[in-house]
Structures are given as structure tokens and as C-alpha cells.
TORKOL-236505 format. One record per atom (N, C-alpha, C): residue in one letter; atom name; residue number from 1; x, y negated, z negated. Coordinates in Angstrom, 3 decimals, padded with zeros to 6 digits, m for minus. Example, Ala and Ser with C-alpha at 12.3 -4.5 7.8 and 13.67 -1.06 7.14 Angstrom:
BEGIN
[dolo "A"; "N"; 1; [013.190; 005.690; m007.800]]
[dolo "A"; "CA"; 1; [012.300; 004.500; m007.800]]
[dolo "A"; "C"; 1; [013.200; 003.300; m007.800]]
[dolo "S"; "N"; 2; [012.850; 002.250; m007.080]]
[dolo "S"; "CA"; 2; [013.670; 001.060; m007.140]]
[dolo "S"; "C"; 2; [012.900; m000.030; m007.870]]
***
This chain:
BEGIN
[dolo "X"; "N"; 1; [012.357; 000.273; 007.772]]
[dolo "X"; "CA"; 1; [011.067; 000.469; 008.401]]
[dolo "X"; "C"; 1; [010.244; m000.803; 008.244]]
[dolo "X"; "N"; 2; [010.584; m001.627; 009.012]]
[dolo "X"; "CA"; 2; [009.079; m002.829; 009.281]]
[dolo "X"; "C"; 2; [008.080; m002.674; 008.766]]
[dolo "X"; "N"; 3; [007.042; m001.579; 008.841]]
[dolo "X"; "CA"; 3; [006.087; m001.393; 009.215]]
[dolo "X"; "C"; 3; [005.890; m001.061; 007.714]]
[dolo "X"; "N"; 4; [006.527; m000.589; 006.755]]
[dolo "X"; "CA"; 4; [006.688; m000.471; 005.317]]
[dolo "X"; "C"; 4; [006.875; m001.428; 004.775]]
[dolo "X"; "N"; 5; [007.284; m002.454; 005.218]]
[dolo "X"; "CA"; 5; [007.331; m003.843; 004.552]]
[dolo "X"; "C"; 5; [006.274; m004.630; 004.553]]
[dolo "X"; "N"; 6; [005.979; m005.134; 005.961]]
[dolo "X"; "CA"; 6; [004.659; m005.267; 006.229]]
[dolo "X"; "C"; 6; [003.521; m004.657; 005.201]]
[dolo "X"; "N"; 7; [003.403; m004.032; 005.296]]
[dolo "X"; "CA"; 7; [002.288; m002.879; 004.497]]
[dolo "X"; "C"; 7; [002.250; m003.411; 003.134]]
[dolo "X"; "N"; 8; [003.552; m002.965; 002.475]]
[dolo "X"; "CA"; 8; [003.705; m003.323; 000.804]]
[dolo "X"; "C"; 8; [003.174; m004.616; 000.855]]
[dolo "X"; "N"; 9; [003.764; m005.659; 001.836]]
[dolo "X"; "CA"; 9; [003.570; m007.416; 001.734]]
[dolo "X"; "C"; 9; [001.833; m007.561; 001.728]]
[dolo "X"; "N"; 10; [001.499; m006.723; 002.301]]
[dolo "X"; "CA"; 10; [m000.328; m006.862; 002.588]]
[dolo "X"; "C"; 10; [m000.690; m006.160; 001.008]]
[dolo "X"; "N"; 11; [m000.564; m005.332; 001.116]]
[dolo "X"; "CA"; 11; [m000.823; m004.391; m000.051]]
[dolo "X"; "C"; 11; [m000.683; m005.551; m001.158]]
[dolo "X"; "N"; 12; [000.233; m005.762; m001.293]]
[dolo "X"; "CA"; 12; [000.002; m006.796; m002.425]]
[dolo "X"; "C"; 12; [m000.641; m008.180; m002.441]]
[dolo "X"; "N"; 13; [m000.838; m008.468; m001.555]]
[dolo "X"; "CA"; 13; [m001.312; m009.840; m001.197]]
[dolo "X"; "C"; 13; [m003.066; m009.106; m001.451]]
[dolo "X"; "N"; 14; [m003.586; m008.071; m001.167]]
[dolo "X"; "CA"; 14; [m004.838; m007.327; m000.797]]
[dolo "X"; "C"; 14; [m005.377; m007.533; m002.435]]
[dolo "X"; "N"; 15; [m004.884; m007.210; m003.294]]
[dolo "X"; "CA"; 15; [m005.340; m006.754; m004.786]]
[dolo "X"; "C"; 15; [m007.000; m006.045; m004.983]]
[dolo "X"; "N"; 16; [m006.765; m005.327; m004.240]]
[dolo "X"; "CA"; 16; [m007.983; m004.363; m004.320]]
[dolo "X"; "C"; 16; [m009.088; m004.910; m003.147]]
[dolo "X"; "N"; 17; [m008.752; m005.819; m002.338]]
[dolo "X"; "CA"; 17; [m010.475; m005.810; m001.721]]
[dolo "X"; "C"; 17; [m010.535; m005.108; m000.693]]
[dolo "X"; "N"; 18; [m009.678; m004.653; m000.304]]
[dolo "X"; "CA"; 18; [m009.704; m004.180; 001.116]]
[dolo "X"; "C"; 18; [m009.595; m002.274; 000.654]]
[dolo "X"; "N"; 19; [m009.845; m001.812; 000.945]]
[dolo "X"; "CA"; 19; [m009.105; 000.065; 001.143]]
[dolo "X"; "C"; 19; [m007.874; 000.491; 001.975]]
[dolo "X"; "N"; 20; [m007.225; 000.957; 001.449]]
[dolo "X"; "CA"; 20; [m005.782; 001.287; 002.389]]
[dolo "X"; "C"; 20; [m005.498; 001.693; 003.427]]
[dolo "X"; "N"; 21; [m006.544; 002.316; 003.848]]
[dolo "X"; "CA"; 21; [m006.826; 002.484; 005.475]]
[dolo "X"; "C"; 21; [m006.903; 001.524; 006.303]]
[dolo "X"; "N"; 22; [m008.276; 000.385; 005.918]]
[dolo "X"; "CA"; 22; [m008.971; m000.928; 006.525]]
[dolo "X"; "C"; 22; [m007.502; m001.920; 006.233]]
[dolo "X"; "N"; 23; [m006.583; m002.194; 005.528]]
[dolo "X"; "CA"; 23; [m005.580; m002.635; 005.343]]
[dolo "X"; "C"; 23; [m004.584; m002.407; 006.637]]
[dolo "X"; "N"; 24; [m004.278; m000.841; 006.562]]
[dolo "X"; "CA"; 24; [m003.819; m000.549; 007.707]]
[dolo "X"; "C"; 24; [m003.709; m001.058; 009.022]]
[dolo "X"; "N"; 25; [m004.920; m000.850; 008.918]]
[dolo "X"; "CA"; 25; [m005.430; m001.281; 010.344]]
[dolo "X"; "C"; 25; [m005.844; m002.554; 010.592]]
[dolo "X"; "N"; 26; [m005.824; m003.655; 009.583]]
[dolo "X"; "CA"; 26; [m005.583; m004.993; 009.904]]
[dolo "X"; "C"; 26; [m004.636; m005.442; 010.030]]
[dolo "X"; "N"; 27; [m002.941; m004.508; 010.106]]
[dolo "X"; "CA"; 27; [m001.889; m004.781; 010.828]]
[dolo "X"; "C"; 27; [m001.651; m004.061; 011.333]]
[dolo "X"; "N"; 28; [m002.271; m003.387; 012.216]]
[dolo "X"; "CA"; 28; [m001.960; m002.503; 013.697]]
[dolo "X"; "C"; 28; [m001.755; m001.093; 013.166]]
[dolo "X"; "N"; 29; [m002.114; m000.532; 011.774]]
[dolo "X"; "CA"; 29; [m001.482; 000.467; 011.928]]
[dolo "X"; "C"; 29; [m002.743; 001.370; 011.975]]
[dolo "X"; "N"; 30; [m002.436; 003.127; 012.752]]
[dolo "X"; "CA"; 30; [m003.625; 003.836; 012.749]]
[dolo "X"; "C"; 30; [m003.774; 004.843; 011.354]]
[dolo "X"; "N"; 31; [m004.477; 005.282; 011.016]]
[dolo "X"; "CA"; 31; [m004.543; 006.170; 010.015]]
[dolo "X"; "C"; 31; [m003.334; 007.418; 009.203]]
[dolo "X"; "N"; 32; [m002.722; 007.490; 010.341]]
[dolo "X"; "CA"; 32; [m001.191; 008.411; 010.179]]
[dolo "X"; "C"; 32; [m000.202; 007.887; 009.882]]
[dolo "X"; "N"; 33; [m000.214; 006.616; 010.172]]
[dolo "X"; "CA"; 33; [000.807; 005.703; 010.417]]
[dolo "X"; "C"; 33; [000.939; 005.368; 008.399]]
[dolo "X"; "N"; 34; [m000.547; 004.873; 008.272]]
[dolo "X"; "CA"; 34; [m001.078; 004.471; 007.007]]
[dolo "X"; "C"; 34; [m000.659; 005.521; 005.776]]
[dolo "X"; "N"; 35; [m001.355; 006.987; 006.053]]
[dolo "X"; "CA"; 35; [m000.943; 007.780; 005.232]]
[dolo "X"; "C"; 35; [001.106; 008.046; 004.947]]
[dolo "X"; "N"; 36; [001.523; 007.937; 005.885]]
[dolo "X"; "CA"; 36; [003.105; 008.475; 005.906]]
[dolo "X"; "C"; 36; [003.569; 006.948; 004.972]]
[dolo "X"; "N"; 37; [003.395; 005.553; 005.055]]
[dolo "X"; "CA"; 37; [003.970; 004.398; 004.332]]
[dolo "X"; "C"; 37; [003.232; 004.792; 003.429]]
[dolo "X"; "N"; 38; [001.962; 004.865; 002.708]]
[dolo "X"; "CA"; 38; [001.869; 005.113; 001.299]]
[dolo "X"; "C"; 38; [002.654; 006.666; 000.637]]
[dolo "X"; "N"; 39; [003.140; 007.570; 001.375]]
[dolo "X"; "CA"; 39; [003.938; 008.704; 001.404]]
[dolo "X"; "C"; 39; [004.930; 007.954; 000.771]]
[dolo "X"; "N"; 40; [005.103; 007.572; 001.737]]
[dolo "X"; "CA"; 40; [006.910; 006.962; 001.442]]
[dolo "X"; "C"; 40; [006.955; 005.564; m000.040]]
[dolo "X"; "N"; 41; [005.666; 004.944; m000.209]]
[dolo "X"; "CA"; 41; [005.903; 004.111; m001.240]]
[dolo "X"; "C"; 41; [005.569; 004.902; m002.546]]
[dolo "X"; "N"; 42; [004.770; 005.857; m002.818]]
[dolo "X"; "CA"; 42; [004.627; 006.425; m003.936]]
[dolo "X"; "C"; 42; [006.073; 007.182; m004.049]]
[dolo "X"; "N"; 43; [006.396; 008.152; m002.941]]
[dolo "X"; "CA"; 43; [007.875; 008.255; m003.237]]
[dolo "X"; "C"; 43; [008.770; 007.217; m004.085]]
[dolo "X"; "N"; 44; [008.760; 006.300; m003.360]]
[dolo "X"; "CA"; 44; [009.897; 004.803; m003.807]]
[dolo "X"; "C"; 44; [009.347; 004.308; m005.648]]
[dolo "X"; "N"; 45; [008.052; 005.013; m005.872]]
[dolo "X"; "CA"; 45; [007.898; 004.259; m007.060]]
[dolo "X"; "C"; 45; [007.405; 002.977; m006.987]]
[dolo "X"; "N"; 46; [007.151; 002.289; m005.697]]
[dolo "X"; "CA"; 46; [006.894; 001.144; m005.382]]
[dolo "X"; "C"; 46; [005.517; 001.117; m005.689]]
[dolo "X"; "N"; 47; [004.541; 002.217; m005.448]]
[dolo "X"; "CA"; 47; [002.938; 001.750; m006.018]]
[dolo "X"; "C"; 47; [002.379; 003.470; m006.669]]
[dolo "X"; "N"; 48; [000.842; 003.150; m007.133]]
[dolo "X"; "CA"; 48; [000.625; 004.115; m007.738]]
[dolo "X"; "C"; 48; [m000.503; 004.323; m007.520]]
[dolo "X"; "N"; 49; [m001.232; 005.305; m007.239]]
[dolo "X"; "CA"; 49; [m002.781; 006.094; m007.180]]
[dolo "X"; "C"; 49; [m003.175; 005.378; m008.364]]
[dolo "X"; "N"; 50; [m004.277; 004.827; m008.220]]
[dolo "X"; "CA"; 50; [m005.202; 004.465; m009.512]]
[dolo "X"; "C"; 50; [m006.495; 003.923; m008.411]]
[dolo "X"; "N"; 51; [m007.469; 004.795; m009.105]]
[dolo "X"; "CA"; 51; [m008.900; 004.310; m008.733]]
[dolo "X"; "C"; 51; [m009.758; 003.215; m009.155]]
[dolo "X"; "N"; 52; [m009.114; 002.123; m008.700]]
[dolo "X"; "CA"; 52; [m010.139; 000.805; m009.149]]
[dolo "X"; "C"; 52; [m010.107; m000.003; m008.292]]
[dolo "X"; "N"; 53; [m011.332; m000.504; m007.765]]
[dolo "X"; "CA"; 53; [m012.059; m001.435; m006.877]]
[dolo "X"; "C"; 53; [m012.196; m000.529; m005.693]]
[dolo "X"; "N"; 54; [m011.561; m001.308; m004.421]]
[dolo "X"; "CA"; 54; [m011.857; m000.470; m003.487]]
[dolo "X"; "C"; 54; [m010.942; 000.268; m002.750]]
[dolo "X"; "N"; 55; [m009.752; m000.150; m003.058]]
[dolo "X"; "CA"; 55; [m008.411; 000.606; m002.649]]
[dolo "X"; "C"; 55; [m007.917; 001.380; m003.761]]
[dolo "X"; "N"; 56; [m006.955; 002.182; m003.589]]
[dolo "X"; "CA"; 56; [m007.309; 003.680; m004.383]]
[dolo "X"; "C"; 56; [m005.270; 003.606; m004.353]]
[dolo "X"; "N"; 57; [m004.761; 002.198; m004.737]]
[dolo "X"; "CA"; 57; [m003.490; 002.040; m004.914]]
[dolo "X"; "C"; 57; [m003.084; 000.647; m005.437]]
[dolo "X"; "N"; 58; [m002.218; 000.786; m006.209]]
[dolo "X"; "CA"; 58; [m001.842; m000.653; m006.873]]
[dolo "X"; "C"; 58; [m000.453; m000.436; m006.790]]
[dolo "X"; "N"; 59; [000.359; m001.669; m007.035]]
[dolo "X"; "CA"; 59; [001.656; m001.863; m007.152]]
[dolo "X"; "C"; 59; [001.949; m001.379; m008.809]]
[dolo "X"; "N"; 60; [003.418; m000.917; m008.815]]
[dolo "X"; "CA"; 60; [003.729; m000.516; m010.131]]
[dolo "X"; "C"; 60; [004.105; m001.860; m010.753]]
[dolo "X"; "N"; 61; [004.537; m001.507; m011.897]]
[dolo "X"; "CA"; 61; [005.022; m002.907; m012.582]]
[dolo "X"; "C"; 61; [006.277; m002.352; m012.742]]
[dolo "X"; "N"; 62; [006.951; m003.775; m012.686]]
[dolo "X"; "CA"; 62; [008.681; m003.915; m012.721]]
[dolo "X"; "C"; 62; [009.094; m004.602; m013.866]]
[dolo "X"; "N"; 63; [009.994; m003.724; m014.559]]
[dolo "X"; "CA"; 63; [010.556; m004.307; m015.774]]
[dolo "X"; "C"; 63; [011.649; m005.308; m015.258]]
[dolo "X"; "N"; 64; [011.649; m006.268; m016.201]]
[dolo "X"; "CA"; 64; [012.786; m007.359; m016.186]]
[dolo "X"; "C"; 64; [014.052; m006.932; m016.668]]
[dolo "X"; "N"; 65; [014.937; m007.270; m016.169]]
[dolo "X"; "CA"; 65; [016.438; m006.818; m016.979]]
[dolo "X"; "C"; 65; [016.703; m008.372; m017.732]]
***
């Protein structure tokens, strides 16, 4: 899914200033679109609900092997 990659790549590049919606939608995506990729990344373990600043998601941390 593109559009999940994209997303995560913003998402992290974002570090809180933006909200995950307004994120969204500064790469084309609409609100449904937005909710179903953070669906699918909290699934993956890839990020996590936490309420700080203005987006209401952070990336998890990755252990080193």
C-alpha cells in the first residue's frame, strides 16, 4: 500500500506539529483514507496513540538486534 508508506514517511518526518488528519491531507489523503492507514499502522506496531503536542500518534521504538 503506497499510500501507507507515504503516510508513515510523513508521520515521521511530522514529529508532532501537524495532527494526523492535517497530515493526511497534505498528501492527498481524505479523512477515511487517514483513519484506515493509522488502523493498519497501530495494527503493524509501527506507531502508538500517545497524546502529546498536536498529533495524537508517535512512532514506536525499535529495538536493535
Amino acid at each position: 500500500m503506497k499510500n501507507k508508506v507515504q503516510y508513515f514517511q510523513a508521520l515521521s518526518a511530522n514529529r508532532g506539529q501537524h495532527n494526523e488528519i492535517d497530515l493526511g491531507e497534505q498528501i492527498g489523503l481524505d479523512e477515511q483514507e487517514t483513519q484506515a492507514i493509522l488502523a493498519l499502522l497501530l495494527s503493524e506496531n509501527k506507531i502508538k496513540y500517545e497524546r502529546k503536542g498536536v498529533c495524537n500518534y508517535s512512532l514506536m521504538k525499535t529495538k536493535k538486534k
